[in-house]
NUMI-890316 format. One line per field, with one value per residue (C-alpha): x, y, z; residue number from 0; residue in one letter. Coordinates in nm, 4 decimals, decimal comma. Layout:
N
xx <- (X / ...)
yy <- (Y / ...)
zz <- (Z / ...)
pos <- (NUM / ...)
code <- (A / ...)
//
This chain:
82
xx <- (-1,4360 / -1,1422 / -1,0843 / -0,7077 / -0,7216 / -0,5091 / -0,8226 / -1,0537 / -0,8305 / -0,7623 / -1,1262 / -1,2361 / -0,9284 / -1,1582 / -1,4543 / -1,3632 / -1,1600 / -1,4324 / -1,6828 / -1,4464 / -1,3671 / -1,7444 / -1,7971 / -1,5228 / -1,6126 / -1,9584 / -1,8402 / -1,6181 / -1,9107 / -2,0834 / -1,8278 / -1,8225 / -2,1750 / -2,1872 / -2,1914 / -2,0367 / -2,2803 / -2,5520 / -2,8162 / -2,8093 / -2,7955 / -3,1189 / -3,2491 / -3,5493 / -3,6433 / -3,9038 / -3,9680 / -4,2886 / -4,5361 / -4,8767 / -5,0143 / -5,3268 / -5,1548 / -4,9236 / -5,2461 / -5,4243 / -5,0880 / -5,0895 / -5,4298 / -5,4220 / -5,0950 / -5,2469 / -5,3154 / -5,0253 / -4,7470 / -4,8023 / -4,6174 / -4,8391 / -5,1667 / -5,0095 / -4,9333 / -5,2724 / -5,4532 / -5,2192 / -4,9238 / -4,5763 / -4,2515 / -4,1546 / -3,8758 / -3,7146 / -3,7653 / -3,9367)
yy <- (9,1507 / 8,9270 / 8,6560 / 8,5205 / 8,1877 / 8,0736 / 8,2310 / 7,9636 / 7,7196 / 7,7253 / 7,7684 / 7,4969 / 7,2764 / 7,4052 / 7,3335 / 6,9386 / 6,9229 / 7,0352 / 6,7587 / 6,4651 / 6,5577 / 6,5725 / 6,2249 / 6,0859 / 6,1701 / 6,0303 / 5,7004 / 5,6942 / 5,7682 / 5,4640 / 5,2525 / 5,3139 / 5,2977 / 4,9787 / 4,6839 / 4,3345 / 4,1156 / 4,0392 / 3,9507 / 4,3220 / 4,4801 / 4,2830 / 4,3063 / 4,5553 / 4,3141 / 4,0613 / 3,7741 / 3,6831 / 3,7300 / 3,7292 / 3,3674 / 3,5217 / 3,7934 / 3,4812 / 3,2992 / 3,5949 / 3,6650 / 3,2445 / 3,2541 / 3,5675 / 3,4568 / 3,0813 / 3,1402 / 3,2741 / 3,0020 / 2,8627 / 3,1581 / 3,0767 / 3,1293 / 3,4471 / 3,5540 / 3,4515 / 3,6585 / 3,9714 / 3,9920 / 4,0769 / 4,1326 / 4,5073 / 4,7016 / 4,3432 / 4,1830 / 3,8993)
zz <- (-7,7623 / -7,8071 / -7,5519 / -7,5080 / -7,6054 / -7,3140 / -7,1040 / -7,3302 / -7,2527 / -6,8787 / -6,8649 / -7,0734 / -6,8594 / -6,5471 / -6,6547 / -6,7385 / -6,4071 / -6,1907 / -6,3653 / -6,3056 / -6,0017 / -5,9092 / -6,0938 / -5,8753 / -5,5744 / -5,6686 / -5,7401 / -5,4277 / -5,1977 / -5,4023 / -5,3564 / -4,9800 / -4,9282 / -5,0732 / -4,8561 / -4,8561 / -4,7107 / -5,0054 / -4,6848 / -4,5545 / -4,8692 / -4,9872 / -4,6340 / -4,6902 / -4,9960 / -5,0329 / -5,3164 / -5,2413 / -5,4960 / -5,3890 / -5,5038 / -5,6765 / -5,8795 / -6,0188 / -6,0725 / -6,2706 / -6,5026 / -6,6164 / -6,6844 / -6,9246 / -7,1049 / -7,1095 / -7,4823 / -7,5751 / -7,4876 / -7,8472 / -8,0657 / -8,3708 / -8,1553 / -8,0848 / -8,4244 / -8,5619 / -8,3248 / -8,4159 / -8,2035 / -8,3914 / -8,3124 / -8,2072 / -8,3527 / -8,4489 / -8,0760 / -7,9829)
pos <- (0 / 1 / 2 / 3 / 4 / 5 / 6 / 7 / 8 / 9 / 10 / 11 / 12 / 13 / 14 / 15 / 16 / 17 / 18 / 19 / 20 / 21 / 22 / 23 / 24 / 25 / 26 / 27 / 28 / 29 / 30 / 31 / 32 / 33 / 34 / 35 / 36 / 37 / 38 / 39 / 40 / 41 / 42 / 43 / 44 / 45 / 46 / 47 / 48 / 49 / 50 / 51 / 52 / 53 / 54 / 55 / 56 / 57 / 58 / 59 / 60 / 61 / 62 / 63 / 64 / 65 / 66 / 67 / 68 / 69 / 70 / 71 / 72 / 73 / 74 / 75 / 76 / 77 / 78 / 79 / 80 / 81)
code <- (X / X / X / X / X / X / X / X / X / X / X / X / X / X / X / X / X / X / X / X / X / X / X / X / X / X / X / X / X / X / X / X / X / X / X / X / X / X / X / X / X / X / X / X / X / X / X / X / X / X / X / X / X / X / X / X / X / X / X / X / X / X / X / X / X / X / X / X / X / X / X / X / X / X / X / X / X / X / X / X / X / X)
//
């Protein structure tokens, strides 16, 4: 059960073609789907942020602006961020 190695490598040269092909093609059609006009792409977007869900979030972090008063009630860094 000895396989030529030219077979392994035309396969192998196959194998890689066929995937950037495929990845090529896949960032053409991105490219051509994208638009120039920053107002239509962002069209189906909104910013507003309901008033009371902005008013909820302030008050619960409200204690927390101070970084000691967060450290003294047990909050550390995690995995080395801040």
């Amino acid at each position: 059960m000895t396989t030529p190695i030219n077979t392994l490598i035309r396969k192998s040269f196959k194998s890689s073609f066929r995937l950037a092909l495929v990845g090529t093609l896949a960032a053409g059609a991105t490219f051509l789907a994208a638009t120039d006009d920053p107002q239509q792409a962002h069209a189906g977007h909104t910013n507003e942020i309901p008033a009371k869900l902005v008013e909820v979030v302030r008050n619960a972090t409200r204690q927390f602006i101070d970084v000691n008063a967060a450290t003294a009630t047990g909050y550390r860094p995690a995995f080395g961020c801040v």
